[in-house]
C-alpha positions as CSV (number, residue, x, y, z in Angstrom):
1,X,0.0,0.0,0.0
2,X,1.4,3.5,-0.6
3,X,1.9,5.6,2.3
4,X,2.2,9.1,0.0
5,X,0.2,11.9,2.2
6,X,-1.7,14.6,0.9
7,X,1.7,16.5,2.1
8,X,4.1,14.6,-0.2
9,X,2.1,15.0,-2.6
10,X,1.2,18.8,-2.3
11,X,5.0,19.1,-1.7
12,X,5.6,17.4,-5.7
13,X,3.2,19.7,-7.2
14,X,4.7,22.7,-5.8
15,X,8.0,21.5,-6.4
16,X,6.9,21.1,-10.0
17,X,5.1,24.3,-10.5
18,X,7.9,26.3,-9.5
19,X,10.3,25.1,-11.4
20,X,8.5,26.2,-13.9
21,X,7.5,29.4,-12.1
22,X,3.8,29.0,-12.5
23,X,2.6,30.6,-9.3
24,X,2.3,33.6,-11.0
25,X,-0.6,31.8,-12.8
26,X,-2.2,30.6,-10.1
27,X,-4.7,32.6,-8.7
28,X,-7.6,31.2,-6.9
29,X,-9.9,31.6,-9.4
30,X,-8.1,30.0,-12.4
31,X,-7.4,27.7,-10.0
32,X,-11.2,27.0,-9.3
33,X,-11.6,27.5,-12.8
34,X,-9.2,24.4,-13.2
35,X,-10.7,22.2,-11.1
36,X,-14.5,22.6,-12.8
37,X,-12.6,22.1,-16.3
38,X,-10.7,18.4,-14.8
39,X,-13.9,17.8,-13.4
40,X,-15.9,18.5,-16.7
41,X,-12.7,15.9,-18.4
42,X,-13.6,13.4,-16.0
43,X,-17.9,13.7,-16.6
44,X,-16.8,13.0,-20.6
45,X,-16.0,9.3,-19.4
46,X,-19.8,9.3,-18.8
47,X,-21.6,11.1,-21.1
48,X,-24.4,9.4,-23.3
49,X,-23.5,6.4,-21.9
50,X,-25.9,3.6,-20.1
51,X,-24.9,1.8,-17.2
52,X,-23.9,-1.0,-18.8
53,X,-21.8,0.5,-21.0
54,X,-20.1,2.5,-18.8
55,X,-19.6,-0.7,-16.8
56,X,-17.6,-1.9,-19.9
57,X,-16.1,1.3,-20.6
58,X,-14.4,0.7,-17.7
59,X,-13.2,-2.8,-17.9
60,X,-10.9,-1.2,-20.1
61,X,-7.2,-0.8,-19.0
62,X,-6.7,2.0,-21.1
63,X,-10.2,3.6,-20.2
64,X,-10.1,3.4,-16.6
65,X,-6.2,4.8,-17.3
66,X,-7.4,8.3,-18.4
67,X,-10.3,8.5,-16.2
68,X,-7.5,8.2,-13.5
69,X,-5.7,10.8,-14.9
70,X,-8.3,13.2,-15.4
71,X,-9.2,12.7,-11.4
72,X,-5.7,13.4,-10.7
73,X,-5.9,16.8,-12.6
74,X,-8.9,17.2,-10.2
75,X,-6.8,16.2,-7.4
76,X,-3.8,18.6,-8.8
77,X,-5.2,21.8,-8.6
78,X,-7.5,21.3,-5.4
79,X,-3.9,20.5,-3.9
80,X,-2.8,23.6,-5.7
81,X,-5.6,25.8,-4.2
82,X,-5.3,23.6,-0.3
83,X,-1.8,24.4,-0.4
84,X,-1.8,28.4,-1.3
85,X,-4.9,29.1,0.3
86,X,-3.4,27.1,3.7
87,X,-5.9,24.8,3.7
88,X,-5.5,21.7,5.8
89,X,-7.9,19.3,3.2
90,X,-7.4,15.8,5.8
91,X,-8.7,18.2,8.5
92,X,-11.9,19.9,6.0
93,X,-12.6,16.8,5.0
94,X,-13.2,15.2,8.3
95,X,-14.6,18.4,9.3
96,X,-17.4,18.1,6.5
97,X,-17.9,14.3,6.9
98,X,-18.7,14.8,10.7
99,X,-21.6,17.6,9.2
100,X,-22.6,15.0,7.4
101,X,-23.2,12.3,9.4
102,X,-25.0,14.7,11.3
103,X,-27.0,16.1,8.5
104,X,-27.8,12.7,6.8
105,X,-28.8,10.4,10.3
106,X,-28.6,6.9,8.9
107,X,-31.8,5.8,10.1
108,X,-33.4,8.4,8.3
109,X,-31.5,8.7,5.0
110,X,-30.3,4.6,4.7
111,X,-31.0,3.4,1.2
112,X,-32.8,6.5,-0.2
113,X,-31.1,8.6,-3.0
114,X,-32.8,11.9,-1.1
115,X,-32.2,13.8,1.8
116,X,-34.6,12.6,4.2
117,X,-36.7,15.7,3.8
118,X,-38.0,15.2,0.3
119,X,-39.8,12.0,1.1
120,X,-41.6,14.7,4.2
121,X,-42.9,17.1,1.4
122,X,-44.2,14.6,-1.0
């Protein structure tokens, strides 16, 4: 198993984007921008297709290959935008899951696709 942290690898990426001086590039909002363009790369995997043909789509080595690297684009620049804006994203995202599990109870929400409070207004 690889033991790589969000650290190493926010520490690669920076080490990388300097070398090329970049940073003068990235700005928070072509940052953001960035991440909604990877994630729009990654949705192309997707479109048009059924579920059964994604499900051999990605059965594909070379597929599931560039869906990988279009989620670690994704991954690149929210590491990019973690890292400049000081943002600890282990600690957010435990944050956000604890919200969650408080927001989404299971014994209200298991096995329904809704929050629990559009089955209440139906």
């Amino acid at each position: 198993m690889d033991k790589t942290t969000l650290v190493d690898l926010q520490k690669k990426i920076i080490a990388f984007r300097d070398a090329r001086d970049w940073k003068q590039f990235h700005k928070p909002k072509d940052l953001a921008i960035a991440v909604s363009i990877e994630t729009a790369e990654i949705l192309e995997h997707f479109r048009f297709k059924t579920d059964k043909e994604i499900e051999e789509y990605l059965q594909n080595a070379e597929n599931k290959k560039e869906l990988s690297h279009e989620m670690a684009d994704v991954m690149y620049f929210l590491l990019l935008v973690a890292y400049d804006q000081n943002i600890n994203l282990v600690k957010a995202f435990s944050e956000k899951l604890e919200l969650l599990e408080k927001k989404y109870p299971i014994e209200k929400c298991k096995g329904k696709p809704h929050k629990y409070t559009y089955y209440q207004e139906k």
